[in-house]
Biotite code that builds the C-alpha atoms (Angstrom):
import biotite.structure as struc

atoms = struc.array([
    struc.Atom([-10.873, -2.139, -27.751], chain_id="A", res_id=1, res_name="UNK", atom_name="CA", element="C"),
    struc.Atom([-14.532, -1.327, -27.379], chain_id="A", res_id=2, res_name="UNK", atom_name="CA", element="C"),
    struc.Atom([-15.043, -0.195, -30.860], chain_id="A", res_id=3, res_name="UNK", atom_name="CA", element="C"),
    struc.Atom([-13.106, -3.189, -32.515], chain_id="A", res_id=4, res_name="UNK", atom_name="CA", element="C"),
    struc.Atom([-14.610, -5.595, -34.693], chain_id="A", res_id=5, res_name="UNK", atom_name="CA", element="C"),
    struc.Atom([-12.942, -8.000, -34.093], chain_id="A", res_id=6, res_name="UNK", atom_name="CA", element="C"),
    struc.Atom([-10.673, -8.802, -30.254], chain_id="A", res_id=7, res_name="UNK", atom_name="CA", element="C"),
    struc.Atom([-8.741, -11.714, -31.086], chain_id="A", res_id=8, res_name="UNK", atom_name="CA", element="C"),
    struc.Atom([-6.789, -13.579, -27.955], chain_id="A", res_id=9, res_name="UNK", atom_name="CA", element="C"),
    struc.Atom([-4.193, -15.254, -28.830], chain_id="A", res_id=10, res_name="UNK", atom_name="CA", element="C"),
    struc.Atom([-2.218, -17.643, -27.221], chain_id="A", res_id=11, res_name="UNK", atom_name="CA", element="C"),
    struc.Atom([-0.627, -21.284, -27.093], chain_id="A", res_id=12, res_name="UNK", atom_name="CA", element="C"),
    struc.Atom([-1.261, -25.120, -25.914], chain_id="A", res_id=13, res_name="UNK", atom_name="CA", element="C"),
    struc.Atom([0.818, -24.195, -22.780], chain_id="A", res_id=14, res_name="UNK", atom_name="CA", element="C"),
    struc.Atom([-1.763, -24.852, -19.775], chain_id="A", res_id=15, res_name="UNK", atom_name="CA", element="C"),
    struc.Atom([0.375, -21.858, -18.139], chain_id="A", res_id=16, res_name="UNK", atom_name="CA", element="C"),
    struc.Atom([0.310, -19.353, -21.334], chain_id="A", res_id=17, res_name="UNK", atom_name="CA", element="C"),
    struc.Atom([-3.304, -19.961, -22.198], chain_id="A", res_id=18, res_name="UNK", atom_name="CA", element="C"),
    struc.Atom([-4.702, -19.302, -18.604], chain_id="A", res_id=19, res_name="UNK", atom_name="CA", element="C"),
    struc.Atom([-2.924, -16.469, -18.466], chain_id="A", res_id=20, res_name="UNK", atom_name="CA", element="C"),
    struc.Atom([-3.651, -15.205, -21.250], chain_id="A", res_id=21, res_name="UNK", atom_name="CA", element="C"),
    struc.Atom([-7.198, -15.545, -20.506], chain_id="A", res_id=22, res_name="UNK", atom_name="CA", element="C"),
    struc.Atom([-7.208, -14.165, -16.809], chain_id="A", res_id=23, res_name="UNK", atom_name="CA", element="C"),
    struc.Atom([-4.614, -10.876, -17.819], chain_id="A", res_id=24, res_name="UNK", atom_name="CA", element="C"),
    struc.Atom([-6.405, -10.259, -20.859], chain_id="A", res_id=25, res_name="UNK", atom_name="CA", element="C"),
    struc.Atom([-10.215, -10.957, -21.021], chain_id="A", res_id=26, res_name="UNK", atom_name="CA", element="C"),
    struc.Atom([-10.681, -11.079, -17.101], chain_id="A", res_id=27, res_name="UNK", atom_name="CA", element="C"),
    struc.Atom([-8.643, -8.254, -16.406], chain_id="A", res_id=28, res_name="UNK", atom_name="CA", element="C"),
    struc.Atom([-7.746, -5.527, -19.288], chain_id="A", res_id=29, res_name="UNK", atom_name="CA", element="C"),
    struc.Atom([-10.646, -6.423, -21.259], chain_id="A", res_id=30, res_name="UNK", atom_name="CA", element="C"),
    struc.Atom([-13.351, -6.132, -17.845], chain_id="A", res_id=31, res_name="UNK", atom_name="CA", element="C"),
    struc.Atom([-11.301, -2.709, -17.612], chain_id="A", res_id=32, res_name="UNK", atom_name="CA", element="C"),
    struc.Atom([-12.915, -2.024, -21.064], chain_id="A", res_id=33, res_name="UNK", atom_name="CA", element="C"),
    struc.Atom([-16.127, -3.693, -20.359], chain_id="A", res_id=34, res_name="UNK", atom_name="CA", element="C"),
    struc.Atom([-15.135, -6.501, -22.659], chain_id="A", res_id=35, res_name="UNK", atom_name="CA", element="C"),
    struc.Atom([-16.744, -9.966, -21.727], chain_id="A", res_id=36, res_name="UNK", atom_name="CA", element="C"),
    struc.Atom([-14.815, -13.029, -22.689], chain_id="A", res_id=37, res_name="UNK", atom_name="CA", element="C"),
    struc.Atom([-17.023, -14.169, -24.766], chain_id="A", res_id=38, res_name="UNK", atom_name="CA", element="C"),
    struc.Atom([-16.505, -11.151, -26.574], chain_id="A", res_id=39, res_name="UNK", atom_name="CA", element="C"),
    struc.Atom([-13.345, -12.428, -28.330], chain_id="A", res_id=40, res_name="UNK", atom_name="CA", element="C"),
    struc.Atom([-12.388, -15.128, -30.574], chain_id="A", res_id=41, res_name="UNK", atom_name="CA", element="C"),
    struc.Atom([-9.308, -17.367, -29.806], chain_id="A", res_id=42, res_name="UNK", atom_name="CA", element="C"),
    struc.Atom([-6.272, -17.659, -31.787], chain_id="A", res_id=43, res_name="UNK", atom_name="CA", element="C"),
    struc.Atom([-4.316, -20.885, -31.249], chain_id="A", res_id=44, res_name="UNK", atom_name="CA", element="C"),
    struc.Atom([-0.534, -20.694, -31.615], chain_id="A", res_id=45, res_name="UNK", atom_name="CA", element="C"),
    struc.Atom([0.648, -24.860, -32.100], chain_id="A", res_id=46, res_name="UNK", atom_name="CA", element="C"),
    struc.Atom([4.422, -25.819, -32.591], chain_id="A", res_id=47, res_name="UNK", atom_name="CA", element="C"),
    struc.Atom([4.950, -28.697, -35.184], chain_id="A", res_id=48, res_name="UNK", atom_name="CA", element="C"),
    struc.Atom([5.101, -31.050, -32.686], chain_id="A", res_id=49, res_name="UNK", atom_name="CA", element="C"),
    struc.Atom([1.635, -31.107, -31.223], chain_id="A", res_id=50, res_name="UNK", atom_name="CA", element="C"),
    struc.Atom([2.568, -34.589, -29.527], chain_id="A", res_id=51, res_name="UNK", atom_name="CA", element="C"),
    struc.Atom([5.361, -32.640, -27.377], chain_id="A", res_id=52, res_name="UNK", atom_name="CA", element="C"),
    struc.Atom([2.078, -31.655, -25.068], chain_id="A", res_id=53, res_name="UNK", atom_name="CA", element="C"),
    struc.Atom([0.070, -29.273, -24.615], chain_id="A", res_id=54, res_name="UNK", atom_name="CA", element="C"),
    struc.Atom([-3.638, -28.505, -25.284], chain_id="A", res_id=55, res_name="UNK", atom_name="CA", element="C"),
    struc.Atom([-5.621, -28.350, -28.566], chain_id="A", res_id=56, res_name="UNK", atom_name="CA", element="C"),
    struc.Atom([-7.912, -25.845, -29.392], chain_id="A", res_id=57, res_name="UNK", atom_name="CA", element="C"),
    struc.Atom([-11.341, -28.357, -28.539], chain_id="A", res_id=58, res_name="UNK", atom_name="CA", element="C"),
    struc.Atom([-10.325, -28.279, -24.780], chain_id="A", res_id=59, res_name="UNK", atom_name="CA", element="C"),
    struc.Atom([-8.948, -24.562, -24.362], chain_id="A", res_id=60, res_name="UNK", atom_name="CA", element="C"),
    struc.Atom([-12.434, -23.852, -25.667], chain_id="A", res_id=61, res_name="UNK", atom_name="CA", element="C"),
    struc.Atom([-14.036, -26.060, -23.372], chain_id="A", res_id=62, res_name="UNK", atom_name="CA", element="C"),
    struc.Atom([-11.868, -24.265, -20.803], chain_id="A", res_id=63, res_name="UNK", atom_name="CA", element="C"),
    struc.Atom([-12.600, -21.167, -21.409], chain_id="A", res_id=64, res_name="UNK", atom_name="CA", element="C"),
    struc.Atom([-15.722, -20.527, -23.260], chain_id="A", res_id=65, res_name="UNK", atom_name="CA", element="C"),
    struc.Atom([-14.016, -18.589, -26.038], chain_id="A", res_id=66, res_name="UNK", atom_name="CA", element="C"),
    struc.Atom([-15.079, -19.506, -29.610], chain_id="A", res_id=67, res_name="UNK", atom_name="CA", element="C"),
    struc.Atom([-12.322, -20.418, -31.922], chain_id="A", res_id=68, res_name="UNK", atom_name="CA", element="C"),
    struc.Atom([-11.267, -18.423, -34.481], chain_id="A", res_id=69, res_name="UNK", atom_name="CA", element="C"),
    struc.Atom([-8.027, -19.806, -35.919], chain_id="A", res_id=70, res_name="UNK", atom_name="CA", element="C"),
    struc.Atom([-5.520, -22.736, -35.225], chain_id="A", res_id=71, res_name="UNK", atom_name="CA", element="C"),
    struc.Atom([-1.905, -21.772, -36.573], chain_id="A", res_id=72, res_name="UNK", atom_name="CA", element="C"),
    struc.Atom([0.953, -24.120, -37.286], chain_id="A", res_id=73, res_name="UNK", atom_name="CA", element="C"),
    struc.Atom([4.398, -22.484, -36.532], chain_id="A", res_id=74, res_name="UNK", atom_name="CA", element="C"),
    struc.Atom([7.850, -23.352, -36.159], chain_id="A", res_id=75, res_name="UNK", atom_name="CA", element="C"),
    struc.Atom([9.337, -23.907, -32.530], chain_id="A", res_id=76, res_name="UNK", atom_name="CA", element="C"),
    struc.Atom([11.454, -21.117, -33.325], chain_id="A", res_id=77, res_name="UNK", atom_name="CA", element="C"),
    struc.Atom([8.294, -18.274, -33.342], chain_id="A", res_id=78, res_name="UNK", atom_name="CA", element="C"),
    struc.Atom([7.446, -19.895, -30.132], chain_id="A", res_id=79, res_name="UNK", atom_name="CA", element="C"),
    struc.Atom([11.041, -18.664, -28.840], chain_id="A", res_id=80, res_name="UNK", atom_name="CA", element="C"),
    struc.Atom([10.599, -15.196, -29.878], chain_id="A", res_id=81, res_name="UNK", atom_name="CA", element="C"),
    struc.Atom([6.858, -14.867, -28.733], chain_id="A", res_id=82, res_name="UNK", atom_name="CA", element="C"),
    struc.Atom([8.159, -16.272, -25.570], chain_id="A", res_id=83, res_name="UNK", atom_name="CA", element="C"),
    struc.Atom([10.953, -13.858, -25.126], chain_id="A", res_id=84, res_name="UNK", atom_name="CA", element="C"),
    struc.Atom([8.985, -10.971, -26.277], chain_id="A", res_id=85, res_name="UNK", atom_name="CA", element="C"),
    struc.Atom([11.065, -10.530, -29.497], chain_id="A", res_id=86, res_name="UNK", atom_name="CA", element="C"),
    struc.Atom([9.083, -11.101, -32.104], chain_id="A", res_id=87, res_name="UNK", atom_name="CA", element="C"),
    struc.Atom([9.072, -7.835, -33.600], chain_id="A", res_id=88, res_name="UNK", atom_name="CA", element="C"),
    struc.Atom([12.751, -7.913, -34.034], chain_id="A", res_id=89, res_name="UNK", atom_name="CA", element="C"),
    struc.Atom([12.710, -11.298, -36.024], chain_id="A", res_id=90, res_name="UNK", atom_name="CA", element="C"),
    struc.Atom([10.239, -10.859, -38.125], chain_id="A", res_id=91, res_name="UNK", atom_name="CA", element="C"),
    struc.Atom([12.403, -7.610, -39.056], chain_id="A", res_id=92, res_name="UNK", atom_name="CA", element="C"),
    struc.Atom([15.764, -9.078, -38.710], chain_id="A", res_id=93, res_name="UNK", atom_name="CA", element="C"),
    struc.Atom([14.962, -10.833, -42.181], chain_id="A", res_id=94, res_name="UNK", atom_name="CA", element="C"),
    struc.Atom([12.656, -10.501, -45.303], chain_id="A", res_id=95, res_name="UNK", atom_name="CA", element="C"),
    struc.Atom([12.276, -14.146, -44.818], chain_id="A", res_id=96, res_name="UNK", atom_name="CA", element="C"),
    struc.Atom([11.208, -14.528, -41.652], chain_id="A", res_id=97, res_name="UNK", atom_name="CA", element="C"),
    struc.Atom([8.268, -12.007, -42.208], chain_id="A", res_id=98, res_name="UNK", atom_name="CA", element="C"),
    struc.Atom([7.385, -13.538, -45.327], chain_id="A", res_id=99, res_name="UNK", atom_name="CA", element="C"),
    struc.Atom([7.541, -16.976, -43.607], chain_id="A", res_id=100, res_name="UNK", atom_name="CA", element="C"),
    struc.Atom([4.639, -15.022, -41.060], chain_id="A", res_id=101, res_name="UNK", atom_name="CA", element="C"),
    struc.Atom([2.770, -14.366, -44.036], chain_id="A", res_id=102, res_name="UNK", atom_name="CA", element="C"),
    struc.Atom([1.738, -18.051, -44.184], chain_id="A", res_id=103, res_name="UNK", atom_name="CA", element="C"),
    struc.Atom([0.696, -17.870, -40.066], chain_id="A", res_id=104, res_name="UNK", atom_name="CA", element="C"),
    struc.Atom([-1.403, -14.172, -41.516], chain_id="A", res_id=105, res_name="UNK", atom_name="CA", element="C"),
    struc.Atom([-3.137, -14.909, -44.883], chain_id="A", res_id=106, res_name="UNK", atom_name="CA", element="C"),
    struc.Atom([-5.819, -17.361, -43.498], chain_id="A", res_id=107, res_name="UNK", atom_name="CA", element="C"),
    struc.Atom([-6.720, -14.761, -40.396], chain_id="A", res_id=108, res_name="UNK", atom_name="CA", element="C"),
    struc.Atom([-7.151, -11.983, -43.233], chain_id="A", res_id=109, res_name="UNK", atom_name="CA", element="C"),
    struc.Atom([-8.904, -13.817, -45.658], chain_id="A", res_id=110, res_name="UNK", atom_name="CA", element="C"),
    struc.Atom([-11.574, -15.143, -42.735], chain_id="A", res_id=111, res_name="UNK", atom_name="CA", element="C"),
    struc.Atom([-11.942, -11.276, -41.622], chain_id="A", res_id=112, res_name="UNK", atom_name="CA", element="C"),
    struc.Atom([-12.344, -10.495, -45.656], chain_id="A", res_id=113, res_name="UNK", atom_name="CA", element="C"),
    struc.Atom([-9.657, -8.000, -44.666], chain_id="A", res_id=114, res_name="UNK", atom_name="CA", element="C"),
    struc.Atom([-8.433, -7.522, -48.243], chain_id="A", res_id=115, res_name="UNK", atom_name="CA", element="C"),
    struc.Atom([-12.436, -6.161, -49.204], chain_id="A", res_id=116, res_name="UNK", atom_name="CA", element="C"),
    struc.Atom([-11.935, -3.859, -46.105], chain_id="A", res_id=117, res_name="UNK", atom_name="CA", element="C"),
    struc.Atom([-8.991, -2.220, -47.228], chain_id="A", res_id=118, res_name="UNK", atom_name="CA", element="C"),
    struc.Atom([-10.298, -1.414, -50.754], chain_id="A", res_id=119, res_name="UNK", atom_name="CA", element="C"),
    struc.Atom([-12.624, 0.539, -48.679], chain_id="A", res_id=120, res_name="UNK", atom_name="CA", element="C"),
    struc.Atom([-10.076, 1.854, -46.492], chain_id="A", res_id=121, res_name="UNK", atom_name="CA", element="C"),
    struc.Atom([-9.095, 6.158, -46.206], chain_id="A", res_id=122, res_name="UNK", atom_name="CA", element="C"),
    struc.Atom([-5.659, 5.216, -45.479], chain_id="A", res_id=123, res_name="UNK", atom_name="CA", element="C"),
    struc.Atom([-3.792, 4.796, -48.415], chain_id="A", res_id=124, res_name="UNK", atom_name="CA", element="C"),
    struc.Atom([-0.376, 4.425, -46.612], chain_id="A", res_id=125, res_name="UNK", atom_name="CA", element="C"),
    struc.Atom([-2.222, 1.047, -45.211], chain_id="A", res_id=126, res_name="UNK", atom_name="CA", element="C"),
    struc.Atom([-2.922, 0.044, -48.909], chain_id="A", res_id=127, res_name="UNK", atom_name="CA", element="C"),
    struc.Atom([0.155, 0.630, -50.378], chain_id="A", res_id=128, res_name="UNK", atom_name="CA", element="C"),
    struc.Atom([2.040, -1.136, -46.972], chain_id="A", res_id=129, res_name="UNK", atom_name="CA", element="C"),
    struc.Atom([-0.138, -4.469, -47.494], chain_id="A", res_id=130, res_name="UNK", atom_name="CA", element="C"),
    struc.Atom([0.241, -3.442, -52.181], chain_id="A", res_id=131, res_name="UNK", atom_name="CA", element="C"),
    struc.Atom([3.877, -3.625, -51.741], chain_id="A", res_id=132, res_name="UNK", atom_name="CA", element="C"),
    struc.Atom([4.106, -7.114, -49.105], chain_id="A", res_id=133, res_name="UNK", atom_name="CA", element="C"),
    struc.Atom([1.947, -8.811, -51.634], chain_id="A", res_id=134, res_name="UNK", atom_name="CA", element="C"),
    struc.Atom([4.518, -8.358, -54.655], chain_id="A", res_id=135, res_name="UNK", atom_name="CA", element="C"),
    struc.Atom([6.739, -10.806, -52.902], chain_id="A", res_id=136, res_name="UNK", atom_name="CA", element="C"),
    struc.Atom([4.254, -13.663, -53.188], chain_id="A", res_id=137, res_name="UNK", atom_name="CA", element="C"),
])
């Protein structure tokens, strides 16, 4: 974590999920690491429906002091699997619910120039991973 160029929190509206976040993660792991919280950037998870509730990114920043990095636009159903922890297992259930991430992904990698970075990259299994995700598009 020290060494990282970027430390990205991410988290959602939910009063509950984003101060948790932000205690568990930049108050506690990160001061583990001697990470300040002003050391990361914050990644803001909203559902469709940003009239359901919730916060917006203007007053979890004012809340917490962490400068914003991204506000991201997904389905309610992400917001089940982040909340149960499953993520992982939809996005590889089905092709097209990765590729339906790739939408949530492409603006965080293109502000962190990621696609120079990997031309410069020594890990060519990296390379060929993010070559062969790119045919579908």
């Amino acid at each position: 974590m020290r060494e990282a160029d970027h430390r990205c929190l991410v988290t959602t509206g939910s009063l509950t999920h984003f101060q948790e976040d932000v205690n568990r993660w930049t108050g506690q792991v990160g001061a583990q690491f001697g990470i300040d919280q002003q050391d990361y950037q914050l990644v803001l998870l909203q559902g469709k429906y940003t009239h359901a509730g919730g916060f917006g990114m203007k007053e979890i920043r004012k809340e917490t002091g962490i400068v914003s990095l991204s506000e991201l636009h997904l389905a309610e159903s992400v917001h089940l699997q982040l909340d149960s922890g499953r993520l992982d297992e939809w996005l590889a259930a089905e092709e097209r619910n990765a590729a339906a991430f790739d939408a949530v992904a492409d603006p965080l990698l293109r502000k962190l120039n990621w696609g120079e970075r990997m031309k410069r990259s020594d890990r060519p299994w990296l390379r060929r991973l993010l070559s062969h995700r790119g045919r579908g598009r």
